[in-house]
N, C-alpha and C positions, 0 to 999 in steps of 0.2 A: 839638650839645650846647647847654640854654640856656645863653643869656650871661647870662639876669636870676638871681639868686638864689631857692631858695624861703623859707617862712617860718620851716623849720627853720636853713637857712642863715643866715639874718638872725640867729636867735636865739645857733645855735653862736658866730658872730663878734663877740656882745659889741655889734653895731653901730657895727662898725669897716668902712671901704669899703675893697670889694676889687676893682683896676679890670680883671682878665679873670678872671673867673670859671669859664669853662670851662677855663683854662689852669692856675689853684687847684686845683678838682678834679681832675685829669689827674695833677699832681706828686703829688696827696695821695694819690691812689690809686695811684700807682708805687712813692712812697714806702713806704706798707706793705705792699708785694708786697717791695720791697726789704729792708722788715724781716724779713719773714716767710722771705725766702729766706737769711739770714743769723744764722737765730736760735742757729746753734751755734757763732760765732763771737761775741754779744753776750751773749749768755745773759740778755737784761732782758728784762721783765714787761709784759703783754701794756696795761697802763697807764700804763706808756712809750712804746705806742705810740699811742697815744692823745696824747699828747703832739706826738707827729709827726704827725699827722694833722692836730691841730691849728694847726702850726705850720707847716705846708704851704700850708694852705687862707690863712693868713694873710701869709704870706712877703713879700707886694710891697703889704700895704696903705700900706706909704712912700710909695707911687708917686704915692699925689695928694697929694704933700704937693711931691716935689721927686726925678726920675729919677737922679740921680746919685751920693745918699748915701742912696739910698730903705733901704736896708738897717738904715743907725743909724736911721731914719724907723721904721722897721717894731716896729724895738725896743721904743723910746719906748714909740709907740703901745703896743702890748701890755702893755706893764708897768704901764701906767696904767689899763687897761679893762677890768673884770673882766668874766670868762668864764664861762659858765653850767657848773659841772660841774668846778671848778677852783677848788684851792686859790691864795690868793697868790702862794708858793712856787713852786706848779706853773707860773702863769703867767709868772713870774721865767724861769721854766725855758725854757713854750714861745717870750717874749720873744726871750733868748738863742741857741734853735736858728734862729728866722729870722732874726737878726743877723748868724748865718756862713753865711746861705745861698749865700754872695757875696763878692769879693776877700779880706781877710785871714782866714788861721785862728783860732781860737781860742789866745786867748796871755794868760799870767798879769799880763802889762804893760796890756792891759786892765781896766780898774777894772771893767766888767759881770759880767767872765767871774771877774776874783779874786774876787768878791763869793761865788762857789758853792761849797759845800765840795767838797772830792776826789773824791766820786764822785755827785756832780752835774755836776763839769768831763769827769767822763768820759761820765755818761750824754749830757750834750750835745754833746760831739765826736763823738760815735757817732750821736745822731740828726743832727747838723746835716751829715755827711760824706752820710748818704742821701740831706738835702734839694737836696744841690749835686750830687749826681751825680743825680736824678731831675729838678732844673728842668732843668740842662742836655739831659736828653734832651726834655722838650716846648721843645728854642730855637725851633721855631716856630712855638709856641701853636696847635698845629692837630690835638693829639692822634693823629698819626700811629705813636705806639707803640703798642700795642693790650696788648698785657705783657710782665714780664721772668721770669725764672726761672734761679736758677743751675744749672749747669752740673756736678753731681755728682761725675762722674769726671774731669773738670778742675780742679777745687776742690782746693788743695795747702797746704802750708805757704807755698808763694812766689806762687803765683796764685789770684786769685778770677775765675771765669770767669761771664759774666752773660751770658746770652741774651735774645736782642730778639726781638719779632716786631710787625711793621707791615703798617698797611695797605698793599691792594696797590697795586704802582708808586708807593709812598713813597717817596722816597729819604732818608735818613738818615746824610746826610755831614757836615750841619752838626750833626747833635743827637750823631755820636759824638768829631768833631772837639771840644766844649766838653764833653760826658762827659770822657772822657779829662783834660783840663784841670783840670775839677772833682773827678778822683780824688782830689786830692793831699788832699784829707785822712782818705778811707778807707783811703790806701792809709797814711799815717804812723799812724792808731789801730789798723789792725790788722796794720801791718808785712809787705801784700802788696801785690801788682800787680793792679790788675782790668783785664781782658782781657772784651771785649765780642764779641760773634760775631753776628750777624742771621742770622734762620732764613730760611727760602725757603719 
């Protein structure tokens, strides 16, 4: 996959820098495989997703600024740099989902996150639970998932079941060891367990 941007890219991003690129697109497009395979547990609008596509592609622009609170970094940035195709509000929005891409959840003790009315806190705990369980599946920026897709007849009130498939002789111990980790907050918005399975 390039690692350089194109000129669409450049544009999408506001001209905001994004320091792996292939690994941006990777999450962005899991992530909306993830929305997509979730859409009767969210029931939001196909311009919410967009949102998280968004906010995927953007998630680690913190990183050149400073690796270890790159996430409040990420925020900032976004909140400040208008995006082509995006109201302010919105970008309020996508600011916010890449801000929980990472350590804390979303919490009303946050002044970012109080700032959002009720169901703007909700639409972003629902997008920003896909962007932390989708980076955590590219942890080793090598796009070794190739997709996901839930799991129909496993899908319950108590579990959500997410199937993987990887390139062959991946192995994908580190990417479910920090999935997993990174459930916790699909699992607290939609009050189940996700259960991951790799296909063969």
């Amino acid at each position: 996959m390039d690692a350089q941007p194109t000129r669409e890219e450049l544009l999408l991003s506001g001209g905001l820098l994004v320091e792996d690129w292939p690994h941006a697109r990777q999450v962005a497009r899991l992530a909306v495989q993830l929305f997509n395979e979730t859409r009767t547990l969210h029931n939001l609008s196909d311009q919410d997703s967009r949102l998280l596509d968004r906010a995927a592609l953007l998630h680690n622009t913190g990183m050149m600024i400073e690796t270890r609170r790159h996430h409040k970094h990420s925020f900032r940035l976004i909140k400040e740099t208008p995006l082509p195709d995006f109201s302010d509000v919105e970008r309020y929005e996508i600011a916010c989902i890449a801000r929980y891409h990472r350590r804390a959840l979303p919490s009303k003790d946050h002044k970012e996150f109080a700032a959002l009315g009720k169901e703007a806190r909700r639409r972003v705990s629902i997008l920003a639970s896909f962007l932390r369980i989708t980076d955590a599946l590219d942890y080793s920026h090598d796009g070794r998932v190739l997709r996901l897709a839930a799991d129909p007849e496993h899908c319950d009130k108590q579990t959500w079941t997410v199937l993987l498939w990887a390139r062959p002789l991946a192995d994908l111990d580190m990417e479910l060891e920090h999935a997993y980790e990174k459930a916790d907050l699909f699992e607290k918005v939609f009050k189940r367990k996700v259960h991951f399975v790799v296909q063969s």
